[in-house]
C-alpha positions in Angstrom: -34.2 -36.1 -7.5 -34.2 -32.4 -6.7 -34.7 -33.0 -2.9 -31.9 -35.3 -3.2 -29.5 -32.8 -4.9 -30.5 -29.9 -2.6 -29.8 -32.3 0.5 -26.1 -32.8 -1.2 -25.5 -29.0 -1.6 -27.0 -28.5 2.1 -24.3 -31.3 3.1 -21.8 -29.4 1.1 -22.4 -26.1 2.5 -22.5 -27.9 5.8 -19.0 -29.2 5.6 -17.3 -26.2 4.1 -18.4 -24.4 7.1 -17.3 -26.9 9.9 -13.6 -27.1 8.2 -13.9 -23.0 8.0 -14.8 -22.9 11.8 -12.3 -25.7 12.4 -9.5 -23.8 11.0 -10.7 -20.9 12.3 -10.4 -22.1 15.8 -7.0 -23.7 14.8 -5.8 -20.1 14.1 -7.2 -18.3 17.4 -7.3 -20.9 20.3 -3.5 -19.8 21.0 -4.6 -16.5 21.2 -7.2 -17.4 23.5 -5.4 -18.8 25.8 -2.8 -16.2 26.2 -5.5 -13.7 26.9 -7.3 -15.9 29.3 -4.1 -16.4 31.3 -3.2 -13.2 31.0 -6.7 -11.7 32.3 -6.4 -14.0 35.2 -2.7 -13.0 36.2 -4.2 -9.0 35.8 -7.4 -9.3 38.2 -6.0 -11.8 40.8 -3.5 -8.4 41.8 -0.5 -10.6 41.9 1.1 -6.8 40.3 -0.3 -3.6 40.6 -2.3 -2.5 37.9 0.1 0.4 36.4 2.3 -2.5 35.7 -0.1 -5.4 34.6 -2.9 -3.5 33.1 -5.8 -6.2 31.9 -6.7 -6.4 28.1 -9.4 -4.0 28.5 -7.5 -0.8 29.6 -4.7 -1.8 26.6 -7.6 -2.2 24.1 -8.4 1.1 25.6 -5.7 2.5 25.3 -4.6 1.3 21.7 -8.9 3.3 20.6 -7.5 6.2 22.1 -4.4 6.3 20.1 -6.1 4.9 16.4 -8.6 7.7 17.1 -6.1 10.5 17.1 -4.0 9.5 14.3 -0.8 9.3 16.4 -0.5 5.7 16.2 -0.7 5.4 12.7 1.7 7.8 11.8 3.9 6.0 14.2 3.0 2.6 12.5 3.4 3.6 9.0 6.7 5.1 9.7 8.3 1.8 11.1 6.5 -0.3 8.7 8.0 2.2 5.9 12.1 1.9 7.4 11.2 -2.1 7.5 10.2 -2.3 4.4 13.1 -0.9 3.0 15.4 -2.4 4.9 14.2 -5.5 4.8 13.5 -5.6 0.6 17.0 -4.4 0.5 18.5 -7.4 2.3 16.5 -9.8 0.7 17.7 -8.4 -2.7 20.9 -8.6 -1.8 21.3 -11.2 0.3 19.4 -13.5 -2.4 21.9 -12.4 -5.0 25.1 -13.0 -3.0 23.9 -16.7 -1.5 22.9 -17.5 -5.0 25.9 -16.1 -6.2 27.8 -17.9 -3.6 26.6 -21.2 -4.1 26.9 -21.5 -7.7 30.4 -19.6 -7.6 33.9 -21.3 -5.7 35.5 -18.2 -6.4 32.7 -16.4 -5.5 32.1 -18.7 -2.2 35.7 -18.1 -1.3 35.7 -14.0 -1.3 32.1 -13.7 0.8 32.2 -16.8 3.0 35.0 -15.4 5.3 33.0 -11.5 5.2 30.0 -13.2 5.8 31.1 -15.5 8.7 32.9 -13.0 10.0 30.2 -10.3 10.7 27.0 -12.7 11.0 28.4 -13.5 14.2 28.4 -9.7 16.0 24.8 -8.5 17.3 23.6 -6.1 15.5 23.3 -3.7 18.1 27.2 -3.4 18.3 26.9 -2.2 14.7 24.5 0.8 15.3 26.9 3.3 17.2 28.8 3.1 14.0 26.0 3.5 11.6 25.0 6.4 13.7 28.4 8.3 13.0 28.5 7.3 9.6 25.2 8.3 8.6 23.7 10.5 11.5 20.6 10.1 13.3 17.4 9.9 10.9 16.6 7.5 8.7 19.1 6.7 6.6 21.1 4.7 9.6 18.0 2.8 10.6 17.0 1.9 6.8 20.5 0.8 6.4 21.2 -1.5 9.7 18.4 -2.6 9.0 19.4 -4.3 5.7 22.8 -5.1 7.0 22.2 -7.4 9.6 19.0 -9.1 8.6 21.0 -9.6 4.7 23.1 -12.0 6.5 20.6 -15.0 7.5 19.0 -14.5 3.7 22.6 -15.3 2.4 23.5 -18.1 4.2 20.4 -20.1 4.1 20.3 -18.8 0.4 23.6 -20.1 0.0 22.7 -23.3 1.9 20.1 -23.8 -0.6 21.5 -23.6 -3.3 24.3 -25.9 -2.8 21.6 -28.8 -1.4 19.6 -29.1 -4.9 20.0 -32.7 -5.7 22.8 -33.3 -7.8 20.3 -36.0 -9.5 18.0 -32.9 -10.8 20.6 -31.5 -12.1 22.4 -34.3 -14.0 18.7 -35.0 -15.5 18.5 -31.7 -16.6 21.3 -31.5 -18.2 20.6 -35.0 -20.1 17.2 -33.3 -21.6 19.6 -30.8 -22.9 19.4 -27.7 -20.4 21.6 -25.1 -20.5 23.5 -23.1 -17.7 20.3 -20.5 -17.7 17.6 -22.9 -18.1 19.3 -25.0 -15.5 19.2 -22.6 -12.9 16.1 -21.3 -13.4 14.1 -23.9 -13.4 15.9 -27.1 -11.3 18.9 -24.6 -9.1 16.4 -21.6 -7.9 13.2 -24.0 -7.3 15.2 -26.1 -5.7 16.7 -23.4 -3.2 13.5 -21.7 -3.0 12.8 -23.5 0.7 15.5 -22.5 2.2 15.5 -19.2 0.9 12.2 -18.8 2.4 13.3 -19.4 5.5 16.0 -17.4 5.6 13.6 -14.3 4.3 11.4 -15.5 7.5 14.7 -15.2 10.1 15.9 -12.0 8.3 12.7 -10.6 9.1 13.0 -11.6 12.5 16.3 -9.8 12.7 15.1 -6.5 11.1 12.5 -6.2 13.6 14.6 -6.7 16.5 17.4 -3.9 15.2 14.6 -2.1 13.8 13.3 -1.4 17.5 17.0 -0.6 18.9 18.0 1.6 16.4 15.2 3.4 16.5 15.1 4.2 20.0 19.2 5.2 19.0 18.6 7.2 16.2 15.5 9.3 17.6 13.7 9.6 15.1 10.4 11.8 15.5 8.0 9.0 14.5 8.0 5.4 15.0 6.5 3.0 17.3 9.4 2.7 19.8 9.5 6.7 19.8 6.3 6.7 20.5 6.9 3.6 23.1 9.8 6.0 24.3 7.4 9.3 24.8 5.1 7.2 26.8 7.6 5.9 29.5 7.4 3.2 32.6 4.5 4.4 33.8 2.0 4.4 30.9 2.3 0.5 30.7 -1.0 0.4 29.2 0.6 2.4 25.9 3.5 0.7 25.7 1.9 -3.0 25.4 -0.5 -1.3 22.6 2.2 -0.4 20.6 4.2 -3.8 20.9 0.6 -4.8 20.7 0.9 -3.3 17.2 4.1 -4.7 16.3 3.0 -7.9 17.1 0.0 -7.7 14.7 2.1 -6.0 12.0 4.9 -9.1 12.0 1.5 -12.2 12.0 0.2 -10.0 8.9 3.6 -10.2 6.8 3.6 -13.9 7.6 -0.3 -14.6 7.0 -0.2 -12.1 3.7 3.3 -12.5 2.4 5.3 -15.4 3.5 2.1 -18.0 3.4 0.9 -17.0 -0.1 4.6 -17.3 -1.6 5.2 -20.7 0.2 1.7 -21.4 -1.1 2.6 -20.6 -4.5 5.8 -21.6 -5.2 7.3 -24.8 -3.1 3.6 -25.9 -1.8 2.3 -25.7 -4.8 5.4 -27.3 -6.7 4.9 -30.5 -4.2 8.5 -29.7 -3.2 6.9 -29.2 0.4 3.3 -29.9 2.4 
């Protein structure tokens, strides 16, 4: 009996680690590849090496800057002006798609403002912040929130207005009111597309975030310090987008994932 129970935990163990390997592999092969490719296209001196540096000299080169604190300065200080951008747009851009969908009135005031502006690029709006706010952080914090508010409202806004009209009707047959309704059948409902549209504002406020900063001239950031190394340090400026790179997979690995996880995975609303 107990040979036979440790041969079912060995079995156990045994499978836990293949799927963790498995998964694993899932998760880095991509990366694998890229390097591989890009390793070949670096030592067959298709480009000269100032230009295509291999992974080596940018690993390199990202120690170098880690070991004299530049780089981290550089990173915290973007990561800071995202952050409160970004949790400033998703704040409001939750509240006026939610707003919006549950409003006509409401729907009919921001829909034209919000179709209106969605459309420009976002760079076109950051001479304008500039002379409103000067250079520094306030017009990068602020463009920032602007233009990534705008994909959050209308997929927030999109959401709420596809909740089922079936979940709702039930609800209010088990006796729900307006605040019970929307908390627990409106909002859960919208939840996956308001998700989505935090994961595209995101994706706007980086690309701003990198144009504005390089506009504003701020003394630290990761394009300043992408700007300070110019065209021929090639090898600094793919660690520092190196660096950006990493900092967007670890808000989707640590913040998006786990929320999805929580919330609409773990509601069955989505697999």
């Amino acid at each position: 009996m107990h040979d036979v129970v440790e041969s079912g935990r060995f079995a156990a163990a045994g499978s836990c680690d293949s799927r963790f390997f498995r998964r694993a592999w899932r998760n880095t092969y991509r990366f694998i590849v890229v390097g591989a490719l890009w390793e070949a296209v670096a030592h067959l001196g298709i480009f000269p090496v100032q230009f295509f540096p291999p992974l080596e000299s940018i690993a390199a080169a990202l120690a170098r800057l880690s070991a004299s604190g530049g780089l981290p300065h550089h990173a915290f200080d973007t990561l800071v002006r995202l952050t409160a951008g970004f949790a400033l747009a998703a704040c409001v851009g939750i509240a006026a798609g939610v707003l919006m969908g549950r409003s006509r009135r409401a729907e009919d005031i921001l829909l034209p403002l919000v179709s209106i502006g969605a459309p420009i690029p976002g760079l076109a709006y950051a001479p304008l912040f500039l002379l409103w706010f000067g250079p520094g952080n306030i017009p990068a914090i602020a463009l920032v929130a602007f233009v990534s508010a705008f994909p959050v409202i209308y997929n927030s806004w999109t959401g709420v207005k596809a909740v089922k009209e079936i979940w709702l009707r039930s609800a209010q047959a088990m006796g729900a009111d307006d605040r019970r309704l929307f908390r627990h059948v409106a909002l859960p409902g919208a939840l996956p597309y308001i998700v989505t549209g935090l994961r595209l504002g995101l994706a706007q406020a980086w690309r701003i975030l990198v144009a504005v900063e390089m506009l504003a001239a701020v003394p630290w950031g990761l394009v300043a310090d992408l700007r300070r190394a110019g065209i021929s340090n090639t090898d600094v400026m793919l660690a520092g987008i190196a660096v950006i790179a990493l900092i967007g997979l670890g808000l989707e690995k640590l913040v998006f994932q786990p929320l999805e996880n929580f919330t609409v995975v773990r509601w069955g609303m989505m697999t």
